[in-house]
C-alpha positions as CSV (number, residue, x, y, z in Angstrom):
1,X,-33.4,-48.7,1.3
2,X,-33.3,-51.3,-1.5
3,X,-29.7,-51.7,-3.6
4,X,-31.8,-50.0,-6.4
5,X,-32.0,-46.4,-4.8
6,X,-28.1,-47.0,-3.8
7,X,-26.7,-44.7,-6.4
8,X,-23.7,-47.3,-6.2
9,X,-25.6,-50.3,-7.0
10,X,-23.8,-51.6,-9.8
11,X,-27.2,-51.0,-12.0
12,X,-25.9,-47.7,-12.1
13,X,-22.2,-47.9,-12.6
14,X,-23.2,-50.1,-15.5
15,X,-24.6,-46.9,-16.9
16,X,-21.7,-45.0,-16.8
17,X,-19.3,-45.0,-19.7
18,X,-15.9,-45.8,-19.2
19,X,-13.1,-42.9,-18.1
20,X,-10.3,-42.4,-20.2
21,X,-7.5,-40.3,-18.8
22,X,-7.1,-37.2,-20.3
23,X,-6.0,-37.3,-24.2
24,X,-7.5,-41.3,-24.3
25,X,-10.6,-41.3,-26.1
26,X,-12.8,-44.5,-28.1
27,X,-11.2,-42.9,-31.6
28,X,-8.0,-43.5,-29.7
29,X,-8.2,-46.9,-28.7
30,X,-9.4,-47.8,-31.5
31,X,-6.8,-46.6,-33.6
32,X,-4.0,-47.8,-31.2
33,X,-5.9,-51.3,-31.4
34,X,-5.6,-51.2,-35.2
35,X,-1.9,-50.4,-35.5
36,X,-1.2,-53.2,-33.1
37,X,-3.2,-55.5,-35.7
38,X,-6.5,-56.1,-33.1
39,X,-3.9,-58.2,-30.7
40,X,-3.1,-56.6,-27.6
41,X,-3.7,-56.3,-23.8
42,X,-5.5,-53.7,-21.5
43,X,-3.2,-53.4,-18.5
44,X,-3.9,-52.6,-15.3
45,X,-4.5,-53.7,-11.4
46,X,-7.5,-54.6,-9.7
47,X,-10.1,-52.5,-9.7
48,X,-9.2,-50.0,-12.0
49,X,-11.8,-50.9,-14.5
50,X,-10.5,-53.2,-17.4
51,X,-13.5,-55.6,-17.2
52,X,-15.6,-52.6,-18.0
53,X,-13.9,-51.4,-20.8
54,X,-13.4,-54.8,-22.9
55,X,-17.4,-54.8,-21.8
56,X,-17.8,-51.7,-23.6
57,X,-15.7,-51.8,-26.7
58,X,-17.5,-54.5,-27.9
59,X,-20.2,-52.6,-29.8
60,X,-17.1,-50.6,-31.3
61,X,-16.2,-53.4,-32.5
62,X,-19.6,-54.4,-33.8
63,X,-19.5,-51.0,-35.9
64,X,-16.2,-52.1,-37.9
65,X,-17.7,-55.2,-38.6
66,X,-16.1,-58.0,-36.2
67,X,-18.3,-60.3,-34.0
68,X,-16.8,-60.1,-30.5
69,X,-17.0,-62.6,-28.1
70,X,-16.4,-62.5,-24.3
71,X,-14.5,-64.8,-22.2
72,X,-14.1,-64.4,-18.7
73,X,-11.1,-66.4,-16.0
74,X,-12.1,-65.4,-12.7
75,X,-9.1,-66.2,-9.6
76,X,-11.5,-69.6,-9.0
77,X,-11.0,-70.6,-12.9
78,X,-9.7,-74.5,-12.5
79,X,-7.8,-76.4,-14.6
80,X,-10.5,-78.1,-16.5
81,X,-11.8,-74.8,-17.2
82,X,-9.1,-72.9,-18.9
83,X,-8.5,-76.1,-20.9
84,X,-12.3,-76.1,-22.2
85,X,-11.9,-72.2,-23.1
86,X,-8.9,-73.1,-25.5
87,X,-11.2,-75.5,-27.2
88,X,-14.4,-72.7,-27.5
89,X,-11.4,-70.1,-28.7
90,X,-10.6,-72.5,-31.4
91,X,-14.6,-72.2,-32.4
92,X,-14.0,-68.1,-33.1
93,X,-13.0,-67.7,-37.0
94,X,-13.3,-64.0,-38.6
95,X,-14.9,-62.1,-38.1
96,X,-15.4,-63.7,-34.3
97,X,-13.1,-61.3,-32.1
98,X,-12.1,-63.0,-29.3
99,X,-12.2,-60.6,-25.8
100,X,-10.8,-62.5,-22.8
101,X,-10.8,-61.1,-19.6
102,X,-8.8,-62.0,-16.6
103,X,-5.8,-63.8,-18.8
104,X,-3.1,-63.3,-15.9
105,X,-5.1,-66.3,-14.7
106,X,-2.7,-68.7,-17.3
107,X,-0.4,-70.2,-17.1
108,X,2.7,-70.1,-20.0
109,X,1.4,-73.3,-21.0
110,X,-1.9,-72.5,-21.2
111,X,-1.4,-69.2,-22.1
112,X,0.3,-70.6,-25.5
113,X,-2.7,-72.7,-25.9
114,X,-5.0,-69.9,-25.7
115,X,-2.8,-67.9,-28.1
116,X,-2.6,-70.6,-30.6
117,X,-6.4,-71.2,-30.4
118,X,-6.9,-67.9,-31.1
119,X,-5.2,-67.7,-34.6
120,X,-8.1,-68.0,-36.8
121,X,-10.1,-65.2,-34.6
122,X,-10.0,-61.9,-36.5
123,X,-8.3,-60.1,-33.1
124,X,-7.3,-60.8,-29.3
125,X,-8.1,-58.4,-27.1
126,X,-7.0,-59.9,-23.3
127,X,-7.3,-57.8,-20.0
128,X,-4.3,-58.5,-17.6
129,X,-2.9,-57.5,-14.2
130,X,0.7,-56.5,-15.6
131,X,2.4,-56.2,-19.4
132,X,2.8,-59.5,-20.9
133,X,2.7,-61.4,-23.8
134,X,0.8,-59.2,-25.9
135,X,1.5,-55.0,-26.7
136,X,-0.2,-52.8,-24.6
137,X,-3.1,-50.6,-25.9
138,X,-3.9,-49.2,-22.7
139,X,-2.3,-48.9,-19.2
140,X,-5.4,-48.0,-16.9
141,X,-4.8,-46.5,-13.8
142,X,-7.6,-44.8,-11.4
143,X,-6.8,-41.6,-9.3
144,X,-9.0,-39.3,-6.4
145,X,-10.1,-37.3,-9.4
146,X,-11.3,-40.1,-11.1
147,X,-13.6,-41.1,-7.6
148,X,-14.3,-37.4,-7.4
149,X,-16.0,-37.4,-11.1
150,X,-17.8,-41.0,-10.2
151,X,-19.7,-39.8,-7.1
152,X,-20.6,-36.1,-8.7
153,X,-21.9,-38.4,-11.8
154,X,-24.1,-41.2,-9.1
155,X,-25.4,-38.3,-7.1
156,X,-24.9,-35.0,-7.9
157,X,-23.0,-34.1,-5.3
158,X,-19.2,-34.1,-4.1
159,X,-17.2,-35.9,-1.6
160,X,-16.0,-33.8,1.1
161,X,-12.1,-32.5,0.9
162,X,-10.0,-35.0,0.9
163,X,-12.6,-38.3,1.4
164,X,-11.8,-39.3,-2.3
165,X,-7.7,-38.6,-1.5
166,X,-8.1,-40.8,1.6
167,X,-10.4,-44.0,-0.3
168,X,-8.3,-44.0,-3.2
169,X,-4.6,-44.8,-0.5
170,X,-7.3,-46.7,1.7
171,X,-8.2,-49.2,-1.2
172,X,-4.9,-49.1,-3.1
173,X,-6.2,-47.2,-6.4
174,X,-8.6,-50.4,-6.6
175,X,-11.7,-48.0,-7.7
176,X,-13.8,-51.1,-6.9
177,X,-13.5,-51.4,-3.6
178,X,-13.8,-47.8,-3.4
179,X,-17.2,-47.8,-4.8
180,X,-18.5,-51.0,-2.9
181,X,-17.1,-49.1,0.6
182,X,-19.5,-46.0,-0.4
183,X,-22.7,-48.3,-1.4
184,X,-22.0,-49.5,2.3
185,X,-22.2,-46.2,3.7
186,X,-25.1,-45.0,1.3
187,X,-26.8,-47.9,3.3
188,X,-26.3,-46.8,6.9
């Protein structure tokens, strides 16, 4: 079987639009985002799908007129590396949007770096691991339910009772790892 007939091949999760829980909605976000003045953080742990959301707000934020750009801090992100990404922030004037994703990977000292260098941007959107420095927009949190809905969506079928109960305590609500456990067994 190649990865592309592996309904959890992430060329098919990237087709699938982000989950809100229940009474969350694009409209919503976007709203809460405004009030806090386009500054805030997306909160949540591993896995439970913050790098795909501040992936797919940005052409929301392409409709109101802002120019987002992405940064990314992965767990390997060295020193050198955070201190080049305060020098490209400085680059983003309005209507540039700054989007960075994985800022739990700063330090306070960097972190203020960042944060200054991102004063002339037009908003600061980070993605981070618990609440920090920034208001929270949205707490993200996954559930069985939510694995439930993901599987009927990749294959048009259902888990059988209780398999999406016992991956979700398995993995530690890190939705994730869920996944990449059943592209292993979509392979055997």
């Amino acid at each position: 079987m190649s990865a592309r007939t592996n309904p959890f091949a992430t060329c098919h999760l990237e087709t699938i639009p982000f989950r809100f829980p229940a009474g969350m909605g694009w409209d919503t976000l976007l709203k809460r985002l405004e009030e806090l003045n386009w500054c805030a953080s997306l909160v949540g742990g591993n896995g439970v799908g913050k790098t795909t959301l501040i992936e797919q707000i940005i052409p929301h934020l392409e409709a109101r007129g802002f120019q987002p750009v992405l940064f990314r801090l992965q767990t390997e992100s060295g020193m050198k590396e955070k201190d080049r990404l305060a020098e490209k922030l400085r680059e983003v004037k309005k209507p540039g949007f700054i989007l960075l994703d994985g800022a739990e990977q700063l330090s306070t000292r960097q972190w203020l770096s960042m944060r200054g260098a991102a004063s002339e941007a037009a908003g600061f959107i980070v993605t981070v691991h618990r609440t920090s420095r920034l208001p929270v927009a949205l707490e993200l949190e996954t559930s069985p339910r939510l694995i439930k809905g993901l599987v009927e969506s990749l294959t048009g079928g259902a888990l059988p009772d209780g398999e999406a109960e016992a991956l979700f305590h398995r993995h530690r609500a890190n939705l994730r790892d869920c996944l990449r456990e059943l592209y292993d067994r979509w392979e055997g």
